[in-house]
N, C-alpha and C positions, 0 to 999 in steps of 0.2 A: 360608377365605381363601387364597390365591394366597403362597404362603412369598417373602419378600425375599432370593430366591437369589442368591448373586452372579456365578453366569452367565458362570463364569472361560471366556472368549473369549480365547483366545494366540492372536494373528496371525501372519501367515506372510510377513511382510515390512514393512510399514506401518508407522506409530507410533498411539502413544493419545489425544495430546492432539486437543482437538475443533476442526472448522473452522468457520470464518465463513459465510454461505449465498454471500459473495463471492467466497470463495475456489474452493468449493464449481463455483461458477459460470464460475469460470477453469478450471479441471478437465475442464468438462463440454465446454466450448469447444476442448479438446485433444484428444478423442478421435477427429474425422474428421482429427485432422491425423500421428496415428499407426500404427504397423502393427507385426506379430509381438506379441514378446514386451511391449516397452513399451505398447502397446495394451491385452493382457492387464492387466497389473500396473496401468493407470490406471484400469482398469475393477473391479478389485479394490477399490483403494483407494476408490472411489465407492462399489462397495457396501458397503464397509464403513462408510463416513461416513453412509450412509443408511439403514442397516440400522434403527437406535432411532426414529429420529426417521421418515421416508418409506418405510414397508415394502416399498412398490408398485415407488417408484423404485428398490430396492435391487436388487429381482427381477428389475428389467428391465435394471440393467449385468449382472450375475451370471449373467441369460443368455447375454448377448451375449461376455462372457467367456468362459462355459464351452464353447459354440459353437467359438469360435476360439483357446482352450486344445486341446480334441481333436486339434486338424492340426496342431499345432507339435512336437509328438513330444520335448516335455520333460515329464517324471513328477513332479517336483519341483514346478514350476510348476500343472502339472494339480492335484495336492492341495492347491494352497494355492488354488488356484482352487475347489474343491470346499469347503473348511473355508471362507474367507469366503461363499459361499454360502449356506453352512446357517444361517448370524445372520439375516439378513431372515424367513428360514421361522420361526424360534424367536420370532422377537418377534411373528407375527403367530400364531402359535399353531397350526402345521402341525406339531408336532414330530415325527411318524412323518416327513415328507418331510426334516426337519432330519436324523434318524437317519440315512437311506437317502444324503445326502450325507456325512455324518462317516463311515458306511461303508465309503463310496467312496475317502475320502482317507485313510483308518486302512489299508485294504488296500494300499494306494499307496507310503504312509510307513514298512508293514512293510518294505516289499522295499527299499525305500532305507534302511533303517536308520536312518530319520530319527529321532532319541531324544525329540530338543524338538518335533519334527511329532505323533509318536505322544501325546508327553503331552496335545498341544493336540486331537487326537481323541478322544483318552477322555475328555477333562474335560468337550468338548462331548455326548458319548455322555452321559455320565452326567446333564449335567444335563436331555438332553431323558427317554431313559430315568423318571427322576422324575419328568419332568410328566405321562408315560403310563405313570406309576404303577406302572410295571415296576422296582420297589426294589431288587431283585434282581440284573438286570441294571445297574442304576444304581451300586450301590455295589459292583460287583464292575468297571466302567470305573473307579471313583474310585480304588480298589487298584492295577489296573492302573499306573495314572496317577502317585499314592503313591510305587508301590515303584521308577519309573525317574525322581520326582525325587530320590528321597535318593540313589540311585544317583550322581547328577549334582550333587548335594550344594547344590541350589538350596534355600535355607530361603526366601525366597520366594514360590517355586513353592508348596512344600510348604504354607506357609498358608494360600495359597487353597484347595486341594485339601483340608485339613482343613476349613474354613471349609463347603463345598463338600457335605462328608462328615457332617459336623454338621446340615446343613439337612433331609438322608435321615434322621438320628438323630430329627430332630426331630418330624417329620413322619408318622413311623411310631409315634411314642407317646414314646419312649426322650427324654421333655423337660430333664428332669434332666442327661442323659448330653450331651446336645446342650448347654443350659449350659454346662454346665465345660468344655468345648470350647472356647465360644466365648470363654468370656473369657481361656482362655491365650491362643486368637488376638487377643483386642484388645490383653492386654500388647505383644505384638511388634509386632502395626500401626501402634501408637502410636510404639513409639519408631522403626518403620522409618520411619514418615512417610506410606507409598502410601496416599495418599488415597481412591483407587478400594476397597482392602480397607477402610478406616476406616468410609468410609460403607456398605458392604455391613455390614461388622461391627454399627454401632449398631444398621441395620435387624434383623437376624438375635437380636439378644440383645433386641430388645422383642419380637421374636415368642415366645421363651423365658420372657418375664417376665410378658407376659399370659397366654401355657396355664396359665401358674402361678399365675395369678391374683395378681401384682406387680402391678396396674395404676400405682401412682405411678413406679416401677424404668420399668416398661415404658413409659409414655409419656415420659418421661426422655430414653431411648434414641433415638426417634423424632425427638424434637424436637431433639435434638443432630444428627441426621442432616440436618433440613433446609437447613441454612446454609449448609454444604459441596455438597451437592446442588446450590442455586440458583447456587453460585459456579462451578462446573462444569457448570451446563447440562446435570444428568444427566436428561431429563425421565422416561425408564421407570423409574429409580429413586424420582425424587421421586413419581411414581402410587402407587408400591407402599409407599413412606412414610403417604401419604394414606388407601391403602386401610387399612395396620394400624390407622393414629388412629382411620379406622372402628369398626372392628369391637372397638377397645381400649375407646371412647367406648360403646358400643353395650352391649359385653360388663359395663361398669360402672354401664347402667343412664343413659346419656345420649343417648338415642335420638336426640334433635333433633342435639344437636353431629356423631354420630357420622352423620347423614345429610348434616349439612356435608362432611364429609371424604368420604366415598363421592360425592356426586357433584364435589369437586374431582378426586378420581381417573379419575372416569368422565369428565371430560371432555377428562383427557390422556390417556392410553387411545387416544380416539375421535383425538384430532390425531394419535400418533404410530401410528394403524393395527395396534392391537395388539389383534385379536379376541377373545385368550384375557381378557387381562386386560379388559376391557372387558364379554363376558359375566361377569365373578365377579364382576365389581362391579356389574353390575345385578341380579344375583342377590341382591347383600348391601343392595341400596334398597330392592329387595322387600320384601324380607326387615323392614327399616327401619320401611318405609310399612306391611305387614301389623301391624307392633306398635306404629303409631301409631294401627291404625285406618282407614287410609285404603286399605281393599280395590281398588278402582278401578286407582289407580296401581301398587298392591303387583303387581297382577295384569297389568298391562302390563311394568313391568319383568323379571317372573320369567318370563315369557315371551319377552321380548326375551335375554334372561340366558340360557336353556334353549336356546335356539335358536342360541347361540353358541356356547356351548362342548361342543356336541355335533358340532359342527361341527369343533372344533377338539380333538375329541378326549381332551378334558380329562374323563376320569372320577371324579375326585373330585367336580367341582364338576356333573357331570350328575344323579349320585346327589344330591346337595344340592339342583339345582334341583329333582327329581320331590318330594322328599319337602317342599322350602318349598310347592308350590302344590297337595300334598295337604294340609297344615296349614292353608291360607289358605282352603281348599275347607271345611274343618272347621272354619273361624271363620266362613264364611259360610252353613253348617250344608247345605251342598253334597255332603252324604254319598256319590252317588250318584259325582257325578264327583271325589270325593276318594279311593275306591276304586280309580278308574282310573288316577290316578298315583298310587297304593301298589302297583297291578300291574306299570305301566311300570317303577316302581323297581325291583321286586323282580327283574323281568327281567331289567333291565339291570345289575343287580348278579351274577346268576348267570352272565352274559355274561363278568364281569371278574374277576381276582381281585386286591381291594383290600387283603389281608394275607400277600400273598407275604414270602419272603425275611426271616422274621424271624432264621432261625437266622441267615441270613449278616451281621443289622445286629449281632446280637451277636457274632460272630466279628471283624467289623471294630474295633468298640467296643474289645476285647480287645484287640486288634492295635495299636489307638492306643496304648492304656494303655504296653503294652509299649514301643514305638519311644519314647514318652515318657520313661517308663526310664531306657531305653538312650542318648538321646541328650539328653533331657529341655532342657525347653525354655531353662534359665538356660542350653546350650551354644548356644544358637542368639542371645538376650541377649548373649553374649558376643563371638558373632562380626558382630555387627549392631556393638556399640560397637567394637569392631577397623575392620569398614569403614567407621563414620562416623571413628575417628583417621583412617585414610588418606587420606578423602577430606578431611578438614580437613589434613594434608599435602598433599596436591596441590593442595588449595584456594589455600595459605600460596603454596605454590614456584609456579602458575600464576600468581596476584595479584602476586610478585616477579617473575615472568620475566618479565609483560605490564607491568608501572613500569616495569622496566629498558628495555624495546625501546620504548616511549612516551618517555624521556626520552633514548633513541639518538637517537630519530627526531627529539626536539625541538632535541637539542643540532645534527645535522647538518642540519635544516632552518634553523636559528639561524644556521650557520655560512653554508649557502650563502646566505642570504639578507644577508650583513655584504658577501660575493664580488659580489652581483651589486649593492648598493648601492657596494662601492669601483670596481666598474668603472662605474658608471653617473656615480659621481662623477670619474672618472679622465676618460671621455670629456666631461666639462661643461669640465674643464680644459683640456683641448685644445681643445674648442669654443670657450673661450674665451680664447686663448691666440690660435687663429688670428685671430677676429676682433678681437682688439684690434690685430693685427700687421697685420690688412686696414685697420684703422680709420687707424691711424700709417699706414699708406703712402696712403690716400685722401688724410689732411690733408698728409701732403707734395708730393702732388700738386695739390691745390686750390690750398696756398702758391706752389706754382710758377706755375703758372697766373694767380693773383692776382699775382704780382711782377713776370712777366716780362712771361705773356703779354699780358695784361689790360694794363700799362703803355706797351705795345708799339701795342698798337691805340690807348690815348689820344693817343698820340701821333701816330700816324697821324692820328685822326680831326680832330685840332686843326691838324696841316699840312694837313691837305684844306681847315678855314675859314677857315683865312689864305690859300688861293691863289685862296680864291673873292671874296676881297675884293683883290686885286689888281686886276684887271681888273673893272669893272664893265659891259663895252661888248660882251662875249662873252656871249651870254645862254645857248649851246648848249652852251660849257663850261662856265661856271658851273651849268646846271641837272645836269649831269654830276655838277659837282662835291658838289652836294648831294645828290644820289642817293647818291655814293660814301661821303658822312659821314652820311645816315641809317643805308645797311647798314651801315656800321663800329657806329652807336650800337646798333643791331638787335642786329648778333654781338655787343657788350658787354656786351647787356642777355641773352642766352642763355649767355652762356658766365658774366654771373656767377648763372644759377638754377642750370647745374648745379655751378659752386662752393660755392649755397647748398642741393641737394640732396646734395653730399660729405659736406658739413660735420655734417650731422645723421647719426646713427648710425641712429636712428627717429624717428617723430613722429605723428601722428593726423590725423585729417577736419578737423579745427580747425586742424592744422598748414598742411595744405595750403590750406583756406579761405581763413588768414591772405595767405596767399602769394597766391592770383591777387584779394582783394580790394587788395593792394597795388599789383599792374599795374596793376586794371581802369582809371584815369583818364587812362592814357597812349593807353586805348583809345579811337578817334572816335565813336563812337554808343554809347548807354546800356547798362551790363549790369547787370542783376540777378540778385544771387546769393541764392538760396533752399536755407537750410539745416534741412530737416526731421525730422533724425535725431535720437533720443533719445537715441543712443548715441556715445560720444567714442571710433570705432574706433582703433584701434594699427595704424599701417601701417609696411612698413621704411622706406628711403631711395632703395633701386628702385622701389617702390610709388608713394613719393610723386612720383619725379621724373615718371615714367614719365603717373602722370596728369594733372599738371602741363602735361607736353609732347601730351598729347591735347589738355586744354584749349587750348594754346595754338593748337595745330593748325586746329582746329574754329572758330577766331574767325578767324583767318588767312583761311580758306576763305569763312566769311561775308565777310569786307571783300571780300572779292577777286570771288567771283564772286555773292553771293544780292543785294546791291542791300536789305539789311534796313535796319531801325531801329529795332531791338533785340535783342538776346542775353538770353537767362535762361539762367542756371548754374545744376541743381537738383540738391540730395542727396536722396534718400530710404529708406525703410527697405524691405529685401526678403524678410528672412525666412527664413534664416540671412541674415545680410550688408547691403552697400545698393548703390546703383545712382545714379552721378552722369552728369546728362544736359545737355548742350547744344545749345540748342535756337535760331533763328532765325525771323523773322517775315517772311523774304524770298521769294523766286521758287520755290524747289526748285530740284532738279537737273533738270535736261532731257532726260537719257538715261536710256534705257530700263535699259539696266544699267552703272548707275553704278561707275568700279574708274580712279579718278584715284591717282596719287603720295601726296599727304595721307593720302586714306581706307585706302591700304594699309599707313602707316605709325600711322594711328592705331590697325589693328586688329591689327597685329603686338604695339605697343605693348600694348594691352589683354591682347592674348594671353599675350605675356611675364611677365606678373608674376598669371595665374590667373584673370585674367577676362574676362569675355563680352562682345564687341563687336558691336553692332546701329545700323544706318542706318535712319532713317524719314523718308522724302520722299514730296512730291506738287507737281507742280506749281501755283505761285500758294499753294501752302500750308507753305510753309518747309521746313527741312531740322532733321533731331533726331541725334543720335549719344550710343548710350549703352552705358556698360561698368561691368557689371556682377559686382559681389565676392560668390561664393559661399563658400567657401574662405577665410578671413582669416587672414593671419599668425599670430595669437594663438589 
């Protein structure tokens, strides 16, 4: 089986948490709209986010990246272009091509002294190294890697890299030694928190517990892995979880269960384009189906399995495929072609060497023991609880500093808000202050008006019909004279509406109704007033005069020149607003464009207090005039 490595990936600028495919998809939509350096790094970060999950797409920003990393002539930028890079190859199972990249960027990162660049190239070195089985070379990058984190005094770091180093332990035989490893590393996982180590950790210590034949310890370990995995979205993780239940199930003697789990593996594998892992776990269905019995399928999958990871260069599990479908060949009593891959194998074994580098796994082993020692892990315990005090101090004094500048912000947002209600209330006071003082000088006015003037004309008007009753025999003065005591009743009758529009401060559609249903009987010919409105508008005392004196207007103009025998006065509703119309059953106007003395004082009128004034004439079909409230006071 395929080891649950944890594949420590240090990025070269990015972060680790995973994106949404929406975000993902905003990202992608950025890229024609950038250039240089920020083009690189968003194409970076794409390949990075696509590396687990779309191996394909990851390859094709990484190109396009490293393409236009080469002409920008920054070295810095070039290697971290190079390290993300080589994730897409690893996960699809290229890891010769993964190495040739980490090469690239480890030579890069020498000459820059990059310390934390260097580490992140040897961690990757090493772990592809181990997939192509070059031990050797793998735990001699993991060293590398080791001795410039404790240099830099990352414990951190150093777990994964242990973690890392463990897996080489394990893998080469050294199961025991690989153990106890891991479980110092899960003490400190555990209380660091880093989830990403936690779940590598569980996975790594059921691979441990099954060599050893723990199967309850070891499926334990697995199943504690998966919770965290689904919560994270880790899907290459959760395969490699799937693949151990496999082979844990299988190795216990639960063939059925354990073919459950191999094909949940195999079929995330296949979605996140991960070759390597996807041939070992056909290889392990084979495998499954040959010791159920069912040669057919066994023999398609081990085929399909061989065919992969020979491809992908994965020599442990080539030698596994040749020698599963020489056994399968030998349950089918296929002697002839079960030879043939006993030859292929043997071949291809003499090709590689699969027990390299033992001296140096136990020089490393040593190496740990020691640095354990020396700096032993309850110092690193110690200093994990030191930075969790700190950071529950700066937890404490951020949560006070950010109460403090919330209840700044609430006290002077409180305050200005009292500032702009006392000014709001300050100007209502003068607002009303003035109109009370407009109101007091209107009614002193109207009083006057009513006393003097108003007195002034009755009087007038009553010497005009006493001198018309003097003389009876004067027909020409006498009709004089009642002309001159109609106008006088006329001006009386106007001068007291606009004493009676003074005298209201405001009033409504009802107000004014009231008002010309009181004249109407003084009027000669019929009017009907049509009140259609649902609504009891609020108009001032401009509003109301103003329409008041339209209407009066409009009827004027009817006696005088339409020759009707009827007026309708109508309200209706408009929508904001309404629209009052008077309308005649007389002649029309006779000119073509119509613009008399009346009609300009009506549409001033209209104009003046916000509403729309319209004439509708035809000849033989009466005259309409209507003014229209869009806009209402209230």
């Amino acid at each position: 089986m395929k080891p649950l490595l944890c594949c420590f990936l240090l990025l070269s600028g990015g972060f680790l948490h995973s994106q949404t495919q929406q975000q993902l998809d905003s990202l992608e939509h950025l890229v024609p709209k950038k250039n240089g350096k920020e083009k690189v790094q968003l194409l970076n970060d794409l390949t990075f986010y696509y590396h687990e999950n779309n191996a394909e797409k990851a390859i094709r920003f990484g190109e396009q990246a490293l393409k236009l990393a080469k002409t920008l002539r920054d070295d810095r930028m070039l290697a971290n272009t190079y390290n993300d890079f080589s994730m897409p190859f690893h996960t699809r199972g290229d890891f010769q091509k993964s190495v040739e990249l980490n090469q690239a960027a480890l030579n890069i990162r020498l000459k820059l002294r990059d310390t934390m660049g260097i580490i992140s190239s040897q961690a990757k070195l090493g772990s592809a190294y181990n997939e192509l089985t070059q031990y050797k070379k793998a735990q001699q990058a993991y060293n590398e890697a080791i001795r410039l984190a404790r240099i830099k005094k990352d414990e951190g770091l150093l777990l994964h890299l242990y973690q890392n180093s463990a897996n080489v332990l394990e893998i080469s035989g050294y199961v025991q030694q690989a153990l106890e490893m891991q479980k110092d590393v899960q003490k400190l996982a555990l209380k660091s928190g880093d989830t990403s180590l936690i779940i590598n950790n569980y996975g790594n210590l059921g691979n441990c517990y099954r060599k050893l034949k723990n199967f309850p310890k070891s499926r334990e370990m697995y199943l504690k892995a998966i919770p965290l995995i689904k919560e994270h979205h880790k899907l290459e993780q959760l395969s490699m979880v799937y693949q151990g239940l496999g082979v844990l199930e299988r190795d216990a003697g639960n063939t059925d269960l354990g073919l459950e789990y191999y094909k949940k593996s195999f079929r995330l594998y296949k979605q996140i384009d991960s070759k390597t892992g996807e041939g070992i776990v056909a290889v392990n269905i084979g495998n499954s189906y040959k010791d159920l019995g069912n040669f057919d399928s066994a023999e398609v999958y081990l085929k399909h399995g061989l065919e992969l990871v020979k491809d992908t260069r994965s020599f442990r599990q080539t030698l596994l495929a040749y020698r599963a479908l020489a056994e399968l060949e030998i349950k089918k009593k296929n002697f002839e072609k079960a030879t043939e891959y006993l030859k292929l194998q043997s071949q291809f074994q003499d090709s590689v060497s699969l027990h390299q580098g033992n001296e140096v796994l136990s020089e490393m082993f040593t190496k740990y023991e020691v640095a354990k020692k020396e700096q032993e892990l309850a110092e690193s315990e110690a200093k994990i609880a030191k930075n969790r005090f700190y950071k529950a101090v700066w937890t404490g004094v951020s949560a006070t500093l950010f109460l403090f500048f919330i209840l700044v912000f609430l006290f002077f947002r409180h305050k200005r808000k009292l500032a702009q209600e006392e000014l709001i209330r300050t100007k209502q006071e003068e607002q009303f202050l003035r109109e009370k003082q407009l109101n007091e000088q209107k009614l002193s006015i109207s009083r006057e008006l009513h006393d003097n003037i108003g007195s002034q004309i009755t009087y007038l008007i009553s010497s005009i019909d006493n001198l018309s009753y003097l003389d009876e025999h004067h027909e020409n003065l006498n009709h004089q004279l009642r002309n001159l005591s109609d106008f006088g009743r006329n001006t009386m009758l106007e001068l007291r509406s606009t004493i009676w529009a003074m005298n209201l401060e405001e009033g409504t559609t009802d107000t004014l109704i009231s008002r010309i249903e009181s004249v109407k009987s003084k009027i000669p010919i019929p009017v009907d007033i049509q009140n259609n409105l649902k609504t009891n508008y609020p108009l001032k005392a401009t509003e109301l005069l103003n329409l008041y004196r339209v209407t009066q207007e409009a009827i004027q103009n009817t006696l005088k020149y339409a020759e009707a025998k009827q007026v309708i006065i109508r309200f209706e509703e408009t929508n904001p607003g309404f629209r009052m119309t008077v309308s005649d059953n007389g002649k029309g106007i006779q000119s073509a464009t119509p613009d008399g003395n009346g009609l300009r004082n009506m549409r001033y009128r209209c104009e003046q207090i916000g509403a729309s004034f319209e004439l509708h004439t035809q000849p033989g079909q009466g005259t309409s005039v209507s003014c229209t409230f869009s806009h209402l006071s209230y």
